[in-house]
C-alpha positions as a LaTeX table, in Angstrom:
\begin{tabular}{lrrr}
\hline
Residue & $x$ (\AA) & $y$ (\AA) & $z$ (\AA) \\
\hline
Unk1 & $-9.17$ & $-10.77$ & $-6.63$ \\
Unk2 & $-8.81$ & $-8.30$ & $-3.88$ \\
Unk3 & $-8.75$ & $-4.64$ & $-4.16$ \\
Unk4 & $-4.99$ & $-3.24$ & $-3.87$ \\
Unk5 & $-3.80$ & $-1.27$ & $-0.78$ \\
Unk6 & $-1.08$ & $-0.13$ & $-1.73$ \\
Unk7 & 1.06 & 0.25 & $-5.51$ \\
Unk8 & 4.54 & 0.63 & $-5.48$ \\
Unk9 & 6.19 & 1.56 & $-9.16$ \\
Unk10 & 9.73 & $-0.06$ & $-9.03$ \\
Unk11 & 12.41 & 0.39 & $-11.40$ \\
Unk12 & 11.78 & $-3.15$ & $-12.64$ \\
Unk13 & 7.86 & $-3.22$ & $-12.55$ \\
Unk14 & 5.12 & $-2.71$ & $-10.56$ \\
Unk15 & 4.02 & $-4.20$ & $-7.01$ \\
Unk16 & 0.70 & $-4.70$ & $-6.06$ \\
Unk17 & $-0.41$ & $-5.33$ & $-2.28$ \\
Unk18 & $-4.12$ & $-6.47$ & $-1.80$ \\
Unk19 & $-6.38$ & $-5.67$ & 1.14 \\
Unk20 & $-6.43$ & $-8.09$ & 3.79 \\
Unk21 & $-8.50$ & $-10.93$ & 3.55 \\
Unk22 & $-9.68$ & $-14.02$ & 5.07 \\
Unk23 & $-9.05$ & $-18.08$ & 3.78 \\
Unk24 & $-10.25$ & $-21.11$ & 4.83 \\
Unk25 & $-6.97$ & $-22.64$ & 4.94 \\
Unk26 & $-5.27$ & $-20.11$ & 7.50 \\
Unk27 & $-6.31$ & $-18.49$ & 10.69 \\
Unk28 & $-4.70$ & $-14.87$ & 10.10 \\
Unk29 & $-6.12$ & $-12.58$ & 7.62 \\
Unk30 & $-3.84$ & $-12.94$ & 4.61 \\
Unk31 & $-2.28$ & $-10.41$ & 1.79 \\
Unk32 & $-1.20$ & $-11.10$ & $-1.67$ \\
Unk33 & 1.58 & $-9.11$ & $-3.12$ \\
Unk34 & 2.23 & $-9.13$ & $-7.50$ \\
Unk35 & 4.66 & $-7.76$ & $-8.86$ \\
Unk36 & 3.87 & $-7.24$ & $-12.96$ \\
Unk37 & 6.87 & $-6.29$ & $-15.01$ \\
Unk38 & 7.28 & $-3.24$ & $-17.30$ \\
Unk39 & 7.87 & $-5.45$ & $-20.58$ \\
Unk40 & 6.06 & $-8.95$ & $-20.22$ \\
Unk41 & 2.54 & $-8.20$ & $-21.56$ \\
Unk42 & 0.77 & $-8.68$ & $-18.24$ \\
Unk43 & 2.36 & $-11.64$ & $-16.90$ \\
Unk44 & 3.58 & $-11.18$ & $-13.53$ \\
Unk45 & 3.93 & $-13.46$ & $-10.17$ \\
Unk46 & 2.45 & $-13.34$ & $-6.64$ \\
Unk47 & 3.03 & $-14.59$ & $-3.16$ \\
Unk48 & 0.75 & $-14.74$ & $-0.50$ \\
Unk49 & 2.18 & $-13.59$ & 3.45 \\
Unk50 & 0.52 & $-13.52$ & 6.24 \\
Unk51 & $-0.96$ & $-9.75$ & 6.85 \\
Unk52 & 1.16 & $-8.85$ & 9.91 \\
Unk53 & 4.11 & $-9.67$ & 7.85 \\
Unk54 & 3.76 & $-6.68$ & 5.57 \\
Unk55 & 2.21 & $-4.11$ & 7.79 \\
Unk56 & 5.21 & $-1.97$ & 7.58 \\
Unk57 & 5.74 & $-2.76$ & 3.84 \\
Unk58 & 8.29 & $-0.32$ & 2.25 \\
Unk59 & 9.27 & 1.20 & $-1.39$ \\
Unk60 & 12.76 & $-0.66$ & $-0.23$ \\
Unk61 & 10.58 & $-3.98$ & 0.81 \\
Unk62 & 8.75 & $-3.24$ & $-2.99$ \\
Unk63 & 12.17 & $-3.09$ & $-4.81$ \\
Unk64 & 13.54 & $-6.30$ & $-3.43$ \\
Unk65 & 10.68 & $-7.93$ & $-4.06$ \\
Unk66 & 10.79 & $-6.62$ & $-7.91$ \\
Unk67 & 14.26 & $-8.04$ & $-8.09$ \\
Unk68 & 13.86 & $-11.23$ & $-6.70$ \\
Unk69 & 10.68 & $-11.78$ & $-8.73$ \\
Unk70 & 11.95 & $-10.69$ & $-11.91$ \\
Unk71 & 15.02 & $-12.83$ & $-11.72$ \\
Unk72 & 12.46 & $-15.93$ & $-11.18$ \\
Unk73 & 10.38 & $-14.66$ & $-14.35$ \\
Unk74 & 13.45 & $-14.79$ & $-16.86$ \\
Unk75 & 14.93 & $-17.50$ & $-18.44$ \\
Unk76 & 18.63 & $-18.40$ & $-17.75$ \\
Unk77 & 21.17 & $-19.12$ & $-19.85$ \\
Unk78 & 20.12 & $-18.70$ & $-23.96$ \\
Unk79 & 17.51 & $-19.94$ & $-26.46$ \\
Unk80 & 18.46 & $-22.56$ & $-28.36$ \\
\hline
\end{tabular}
């Protein structure tokens, strides 16, 4: 894994942005964002973008990122 750029503590978690890097599969250097929640034992999600995408990549951009991601981690509806 890349080493982060940038950390962002959210209300809901934490988001990670790597360093730019470099795949075989695309022609622009790439960056991977994770967010990790604050209450799920180290699981978390990530999404990969494109690194001119996120050059200007705000606490705002890190909270709505949190909240989309943490809806997509929890399980609607209840256990039966």
């Amino acid at each position: 894994m890349n080493e982060p750029a940038k950390v962002f503590s959210t209300l809901r978690g934490v988001v990670t942005l790597s360093t730019p890097f470099f795949t075989l599969m695309h022609e622009q250097q790439q960056v991977e964002a994770t967010y990790k929640p604050n209450n799920y034992s180290g699981w978390g999600m990530c999404k990969t973008y494109n690194a001119i995408e996120v050059t200007e990549f705000t606490q705002a951009d890190a909270e709505l990122f949190a909240c989309t991601a943490d809806s997509k981690l929890r399980i609607q509806g209840q256990a039966s």
